[in-house]
C-alpha positions as CSV (number, residue, x, y, z in Angstrom):
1,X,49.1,47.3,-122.8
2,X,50.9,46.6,-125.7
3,X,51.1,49.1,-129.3
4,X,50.9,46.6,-132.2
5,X,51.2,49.7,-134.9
6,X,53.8,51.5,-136.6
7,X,56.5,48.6,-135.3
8,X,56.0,49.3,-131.7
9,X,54.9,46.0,-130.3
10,X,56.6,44.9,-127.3
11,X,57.7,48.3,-125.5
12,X,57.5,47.5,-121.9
13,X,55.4,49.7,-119.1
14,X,52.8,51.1,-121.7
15,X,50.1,52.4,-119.7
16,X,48.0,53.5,-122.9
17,X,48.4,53.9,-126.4
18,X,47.9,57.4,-127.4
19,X,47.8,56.8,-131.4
20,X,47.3,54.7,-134.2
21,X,50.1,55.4,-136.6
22,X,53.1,56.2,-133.9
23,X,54.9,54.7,-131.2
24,X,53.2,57.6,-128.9
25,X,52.4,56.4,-125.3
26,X,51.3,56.8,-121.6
27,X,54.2,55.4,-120.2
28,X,54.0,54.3,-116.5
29,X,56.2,53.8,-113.5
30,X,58.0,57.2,-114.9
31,X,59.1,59.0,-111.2
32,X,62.9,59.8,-111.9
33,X,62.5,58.6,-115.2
34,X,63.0,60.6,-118.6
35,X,61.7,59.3,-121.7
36,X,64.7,59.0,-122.9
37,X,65.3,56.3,-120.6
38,X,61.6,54.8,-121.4
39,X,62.6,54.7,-125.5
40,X,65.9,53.0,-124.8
41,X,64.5,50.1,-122.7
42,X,63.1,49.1,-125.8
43,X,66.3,49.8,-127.8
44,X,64.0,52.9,-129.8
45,X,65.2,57.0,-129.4
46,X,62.6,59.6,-128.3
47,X,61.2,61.9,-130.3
48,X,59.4,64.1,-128.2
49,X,57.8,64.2,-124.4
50,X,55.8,65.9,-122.5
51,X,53.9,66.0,-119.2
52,X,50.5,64.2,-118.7
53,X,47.4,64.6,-115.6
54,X,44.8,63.4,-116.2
55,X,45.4,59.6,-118.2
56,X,43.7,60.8,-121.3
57,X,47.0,61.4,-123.7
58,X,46.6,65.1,-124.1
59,X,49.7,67.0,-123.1
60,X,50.2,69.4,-120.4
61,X,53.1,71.0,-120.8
62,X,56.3,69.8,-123.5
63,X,59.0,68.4,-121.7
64,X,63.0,67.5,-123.5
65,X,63.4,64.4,-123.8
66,X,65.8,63.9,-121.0
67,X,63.8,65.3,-118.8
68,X,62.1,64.4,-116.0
69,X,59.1,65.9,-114.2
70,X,59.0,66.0,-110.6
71,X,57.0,63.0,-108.7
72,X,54.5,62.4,-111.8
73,X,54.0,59.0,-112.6
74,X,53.2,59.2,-116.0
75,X,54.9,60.7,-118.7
76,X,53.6,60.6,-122.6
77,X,56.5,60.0,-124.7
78,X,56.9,59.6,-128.5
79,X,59.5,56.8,-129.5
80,X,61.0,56.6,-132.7
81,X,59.7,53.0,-133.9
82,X,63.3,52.2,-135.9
83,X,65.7,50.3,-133.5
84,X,69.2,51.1,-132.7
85,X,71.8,48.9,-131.8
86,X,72.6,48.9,-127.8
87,X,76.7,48.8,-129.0
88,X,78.0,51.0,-132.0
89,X,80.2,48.0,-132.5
90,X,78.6,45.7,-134.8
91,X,78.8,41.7,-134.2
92,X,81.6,40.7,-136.1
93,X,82.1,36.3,-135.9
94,X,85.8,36.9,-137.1
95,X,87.0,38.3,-134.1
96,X,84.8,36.6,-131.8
97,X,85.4,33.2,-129.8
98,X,83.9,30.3,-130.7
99,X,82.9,28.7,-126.9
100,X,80.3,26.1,-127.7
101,X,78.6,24.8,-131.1
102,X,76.9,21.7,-132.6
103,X,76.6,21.1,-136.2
104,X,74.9,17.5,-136.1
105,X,77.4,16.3,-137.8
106,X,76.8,12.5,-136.8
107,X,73.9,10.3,-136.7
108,X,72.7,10.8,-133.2
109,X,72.2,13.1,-130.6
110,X,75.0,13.8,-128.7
111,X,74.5,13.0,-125.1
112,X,77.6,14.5,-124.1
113,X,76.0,17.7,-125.2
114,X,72.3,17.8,-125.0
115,X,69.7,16.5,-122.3
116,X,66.8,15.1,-123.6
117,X,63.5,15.3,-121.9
118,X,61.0,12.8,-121.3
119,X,57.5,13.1,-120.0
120,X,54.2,15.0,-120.1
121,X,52.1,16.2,-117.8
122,X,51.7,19.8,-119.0
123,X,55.0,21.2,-117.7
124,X,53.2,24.4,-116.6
125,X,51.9,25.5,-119.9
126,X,48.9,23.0,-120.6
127,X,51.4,21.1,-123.2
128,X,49.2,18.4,-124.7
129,X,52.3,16.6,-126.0
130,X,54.2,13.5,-124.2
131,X,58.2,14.4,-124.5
132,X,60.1,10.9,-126.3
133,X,63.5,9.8,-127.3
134,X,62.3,8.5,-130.3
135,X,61.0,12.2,-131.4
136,X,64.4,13.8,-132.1
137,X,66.7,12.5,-134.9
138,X,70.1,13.6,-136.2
139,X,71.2,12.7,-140.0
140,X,73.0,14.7,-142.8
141,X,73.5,17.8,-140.7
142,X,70.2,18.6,-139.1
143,X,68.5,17.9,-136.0
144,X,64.7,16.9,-136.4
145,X,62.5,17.2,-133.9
146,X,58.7,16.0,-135.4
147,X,55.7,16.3,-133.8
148,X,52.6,13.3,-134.0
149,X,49.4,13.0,-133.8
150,X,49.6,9.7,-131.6
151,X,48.6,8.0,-128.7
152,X,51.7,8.0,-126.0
153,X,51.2,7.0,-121.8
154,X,47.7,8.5,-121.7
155,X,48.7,11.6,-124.2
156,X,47.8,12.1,-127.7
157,X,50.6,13.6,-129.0
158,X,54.8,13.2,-129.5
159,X,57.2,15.4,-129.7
160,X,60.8,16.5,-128.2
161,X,62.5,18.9,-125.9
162,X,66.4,19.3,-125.9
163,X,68.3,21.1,-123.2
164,X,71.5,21.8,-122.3
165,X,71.3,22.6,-118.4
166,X,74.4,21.8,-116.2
167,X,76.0,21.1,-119.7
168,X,76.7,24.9,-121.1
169,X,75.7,27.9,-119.9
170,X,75.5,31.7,-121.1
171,X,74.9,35.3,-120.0
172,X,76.3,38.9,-120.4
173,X,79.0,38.9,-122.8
174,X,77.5,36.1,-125.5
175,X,75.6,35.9,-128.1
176,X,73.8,32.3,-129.0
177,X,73.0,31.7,-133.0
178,X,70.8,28.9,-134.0
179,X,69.7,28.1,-137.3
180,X,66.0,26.7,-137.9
181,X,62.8,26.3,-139.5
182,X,59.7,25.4,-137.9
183,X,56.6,24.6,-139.0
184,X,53.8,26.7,-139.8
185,X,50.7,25.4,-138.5
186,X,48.2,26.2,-136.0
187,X,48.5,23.9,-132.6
188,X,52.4,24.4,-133.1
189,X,54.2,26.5,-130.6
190,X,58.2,25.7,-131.2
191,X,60.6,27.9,-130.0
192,X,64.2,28.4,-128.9
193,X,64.4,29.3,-125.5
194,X,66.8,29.6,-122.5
195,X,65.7,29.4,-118.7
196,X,68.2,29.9,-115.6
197,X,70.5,27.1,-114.6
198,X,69.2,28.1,-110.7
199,X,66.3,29.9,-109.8
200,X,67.8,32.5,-107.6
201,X,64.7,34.4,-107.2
202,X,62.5,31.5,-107.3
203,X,60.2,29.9,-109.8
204,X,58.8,30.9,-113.0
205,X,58.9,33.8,-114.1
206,X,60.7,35.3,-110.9
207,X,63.9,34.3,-112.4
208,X,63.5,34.8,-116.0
209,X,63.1,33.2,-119.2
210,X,64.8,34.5,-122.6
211,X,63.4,33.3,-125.6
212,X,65.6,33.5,-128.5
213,X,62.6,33.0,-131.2
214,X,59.1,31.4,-130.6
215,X,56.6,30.6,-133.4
216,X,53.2,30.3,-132.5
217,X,51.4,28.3,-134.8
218,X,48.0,30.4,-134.5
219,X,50.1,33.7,-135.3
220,X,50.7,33.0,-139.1
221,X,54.7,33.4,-140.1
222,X,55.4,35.7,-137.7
223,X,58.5,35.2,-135.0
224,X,58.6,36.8,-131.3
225,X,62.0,37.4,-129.4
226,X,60.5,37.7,-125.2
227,X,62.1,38.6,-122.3
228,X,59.9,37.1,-119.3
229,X,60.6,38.2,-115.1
230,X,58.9,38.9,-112.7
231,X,57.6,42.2,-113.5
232,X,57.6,41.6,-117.3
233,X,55.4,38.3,-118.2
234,X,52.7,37.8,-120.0
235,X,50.6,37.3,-117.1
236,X,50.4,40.4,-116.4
237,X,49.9,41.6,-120.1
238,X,54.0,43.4,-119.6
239,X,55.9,40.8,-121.4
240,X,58.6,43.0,-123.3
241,X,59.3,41.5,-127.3
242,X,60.1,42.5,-130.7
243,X,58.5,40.6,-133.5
244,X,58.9,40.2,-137.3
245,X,57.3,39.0,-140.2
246,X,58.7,35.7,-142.3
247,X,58.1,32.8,-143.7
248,X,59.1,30.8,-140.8
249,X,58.8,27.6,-142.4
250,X,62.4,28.3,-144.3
251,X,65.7,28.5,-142.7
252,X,66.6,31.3,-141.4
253,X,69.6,32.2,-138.5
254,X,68.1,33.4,-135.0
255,X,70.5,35.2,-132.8
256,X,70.3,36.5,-129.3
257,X,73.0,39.1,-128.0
258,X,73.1,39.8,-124.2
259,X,75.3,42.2,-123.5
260,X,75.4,44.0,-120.0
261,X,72.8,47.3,-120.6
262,X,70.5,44.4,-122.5
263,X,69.6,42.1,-124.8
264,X,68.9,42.2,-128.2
265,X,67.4,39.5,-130.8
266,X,68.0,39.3,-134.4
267,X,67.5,37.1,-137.4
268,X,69.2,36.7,-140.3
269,X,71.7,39.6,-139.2
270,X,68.7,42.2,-138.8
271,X,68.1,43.7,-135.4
272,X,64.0,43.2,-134.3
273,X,64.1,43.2,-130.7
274,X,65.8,45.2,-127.6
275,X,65.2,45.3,-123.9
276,X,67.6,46.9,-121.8
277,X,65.6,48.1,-118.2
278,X,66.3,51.5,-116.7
279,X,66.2,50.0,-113.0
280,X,67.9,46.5,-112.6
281,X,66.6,44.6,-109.6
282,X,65.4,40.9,-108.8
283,X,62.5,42.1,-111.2
């Protein structure tokens, strides 16, 4: 269930929301679990805890926050909804190093650096649009990927998808920047977003997907940062997220650090979305 108030969307294995104007939950799966640990996967501090019976958010007894209570499943915890930084060390670019960039400096896509993708079909999501060459262009410094209205092998519609698969990777220890504006109009879903190079634990979402910022043209200037696996995914209604409010149709820089307790998403230098699990597995 996810807590759209008080800044709490996204926090991951909410069984029920237990008020209106705090980030105050039934939070499940909680056997050897504190709240403590519950708050952080969501990169938020607890406030208080206690012990629930009977699913209906009253407390039974007040627990600390590190605490954990026996073989009870459910806990009700109370997170702060500020986040906190997963690392006290702030990300500094002057004493970081530079592995991989593009700044579109020419008039072309670089092949030796991006993959573009051709074809419709759907690709899983019930995409309407036919993927071209001829949608992505490159001049004065920017990469333009437009979408049309226009007939296109059987489709209706154009548009463009870059990757960079077998070209560049990432993971723990990076942190990707990209600076963008998208448009802000319904039937638009663009977003920056990384998949796995192999699928270890097999297809989607059993082996995750990170996006770094998605704008969903129905949802009016508002930006998500997702984590999706196999126990977190929208499919299930447990897809962990931050969100934030802007006017997406400016530029603005989205950044996603992944560091080894979690991941964290931020624009324009402000922190608006954690995960970092309790219990790592396949999951």
């Amino acid at each position: 269930q996810d807590v759209g108030s008080s800044g709490c969307s996204g926090m991951p294995d909410v069984q029920k929301k237990c008020s209106d104007d705090s980030c105050k939950v039934l939070a499940g799966d909680m056997v050897g679990s504190s709240c403590d640990e519950f708050c952080h996967r969501s990169g938020r501090k607890c406030v208080s805890a206690w012990e629930e019976a009977n699913n209906d958010c009253k407390p039974q007894r007040a627990l600390r926050c590190d605490q954990t209570f026996g073989t009870t499943s459910d806990l009700l915890c109370m997170c702060a909804p500020q986040l906190v930084r997963l690392s006290t060390r702030a990300f500094s670019a002057a004493s970081s190093n530079l592995v991989w960039s593009d700044e579109f400096a020419g008039w072309s896509v670089d092949h030796s650096t991006w993959n573009i993708k051709t074809g419709g079909g759907g690709f899983g999501n019930n995409e309407l649009q036919h993927y071209t060459h001829h949608s992505s262009k490159v001049s004065a410094g920017v990469l333009r990927i437009t979408a049309k209205c226009e007939e296109y092998d059987n489709e209706h519609y154009t548009s463009a998808k870059l990757t960079t698969k077998h070209i560049v990777s990432w993971g723990p220890g990076h942190r990707v920047e990209v600076r963008a504006k998208v448009p802000a109009a319904k039937g638009t879903w663009a977003a920056i977003w990384m998949l796995p190079v192999n699928n270890t634990y097999g297809s989607w979402p059993a082996s995750g997907e990170i996006d770094i910022m998605e704008a969903v043209g129905c949802t009016e200037n508002k930006i998500f940062g997702t984590v999706h696996t196999g126990a977190y995914n929208h499919m299930h209604n447990t897809q962990a997220y931050g969100s934030r409010q802007l006017q997406v149709a400016e530029w603005h820089t989205y950044a996603l650090q992944w560091e080894e307790e979690g991941l964290q998403w931020f624009v324009d230098g402000e922190l608006f979305g954690s995960f970092a699990p309790t219990h790592r597995s396949s999951e």
